[in-house]
C-alpha positions as CSV (number, residue, x, y, z in Angstrom):
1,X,0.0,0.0,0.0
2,X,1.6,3.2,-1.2
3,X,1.2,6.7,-1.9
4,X,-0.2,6.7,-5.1
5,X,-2.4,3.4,-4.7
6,X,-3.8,5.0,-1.9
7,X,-4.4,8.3,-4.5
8,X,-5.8,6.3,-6.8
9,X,-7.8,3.9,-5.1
10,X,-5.8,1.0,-6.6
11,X,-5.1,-1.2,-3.8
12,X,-6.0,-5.1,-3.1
13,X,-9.1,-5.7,-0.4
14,X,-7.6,-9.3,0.3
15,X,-4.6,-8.0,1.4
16,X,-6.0,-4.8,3.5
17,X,-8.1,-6.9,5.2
18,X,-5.1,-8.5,6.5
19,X,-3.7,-4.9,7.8
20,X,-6.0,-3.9,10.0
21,X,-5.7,-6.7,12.8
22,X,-1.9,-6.4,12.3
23,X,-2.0,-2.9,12.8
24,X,-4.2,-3.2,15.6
25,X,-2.0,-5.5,17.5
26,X,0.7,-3.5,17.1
27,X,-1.2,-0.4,18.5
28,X,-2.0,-2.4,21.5
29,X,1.6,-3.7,22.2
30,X,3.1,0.1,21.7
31,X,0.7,1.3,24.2
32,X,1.4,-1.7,26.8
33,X,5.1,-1.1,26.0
34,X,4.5,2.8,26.8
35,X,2.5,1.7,30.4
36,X,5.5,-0.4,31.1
37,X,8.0,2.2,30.4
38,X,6.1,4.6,32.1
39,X,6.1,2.8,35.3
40,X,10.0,2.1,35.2
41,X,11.1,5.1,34.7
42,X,9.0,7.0,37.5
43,X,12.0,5.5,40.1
44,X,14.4,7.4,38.2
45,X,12.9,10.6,36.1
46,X,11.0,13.0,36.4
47,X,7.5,13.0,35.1
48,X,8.3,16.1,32.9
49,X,11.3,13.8,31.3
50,X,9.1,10.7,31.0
51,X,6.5,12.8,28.8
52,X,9.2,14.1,26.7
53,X,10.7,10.6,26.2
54,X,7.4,9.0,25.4
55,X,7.0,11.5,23.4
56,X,9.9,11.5,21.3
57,X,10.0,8.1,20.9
58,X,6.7,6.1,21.4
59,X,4.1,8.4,20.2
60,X,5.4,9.2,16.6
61,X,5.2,5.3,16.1
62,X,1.7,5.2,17.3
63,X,0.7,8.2,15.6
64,X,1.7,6.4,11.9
65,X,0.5,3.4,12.9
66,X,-2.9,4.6,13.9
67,X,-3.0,6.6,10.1
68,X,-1.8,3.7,8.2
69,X,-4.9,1.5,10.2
70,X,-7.5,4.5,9.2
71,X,-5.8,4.6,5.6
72,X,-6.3,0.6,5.3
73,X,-10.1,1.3,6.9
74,X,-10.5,3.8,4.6
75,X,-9.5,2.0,1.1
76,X,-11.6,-1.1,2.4
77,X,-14.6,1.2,2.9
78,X,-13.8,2.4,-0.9
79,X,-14.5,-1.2,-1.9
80,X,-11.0,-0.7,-3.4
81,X,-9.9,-2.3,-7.1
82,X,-7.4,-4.7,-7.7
């Protein structure tokens, strides 16, 4: 799924529908990750530091991840062409 397949509504269902619990998964994992990382780092930083961290580094992943799943929803909805 690129750019322009996305543009042009050229992308396979078959293989979007296999995106979306993918995507999901991984959305859940990040976030359980973050929860986990949040709570081992509150011994050591402050919470000020621990926002900026997550920030920097966990919710830019999340943030694509959660656009690429709409994207994939999106084309499906389109009843996309192969």
């Amino acid at each position: 799924m690129n750019p322009w397949q996305v543009a042009n509504n050229y992308t396979n269902p078959m293989q979007l529908e296999n995106l979306v619990p993918a995507f999901t998964e991984l959305l859940l994992e990040l976030s359980s990750l973050e929860g986990y990382l949040r709570f081992q780092m509150e011994t050591i930083f402050f919470p000020s530091m621990i926002d900026e961290w997550i920030g920097t580094n966990i919710q830019p992943m999340k943030g694509k991840l959660m656009e690429l799943k709409q994207t994939t929803e999106n084309q499906i909805k389109l009843n996309s062409r192969v």
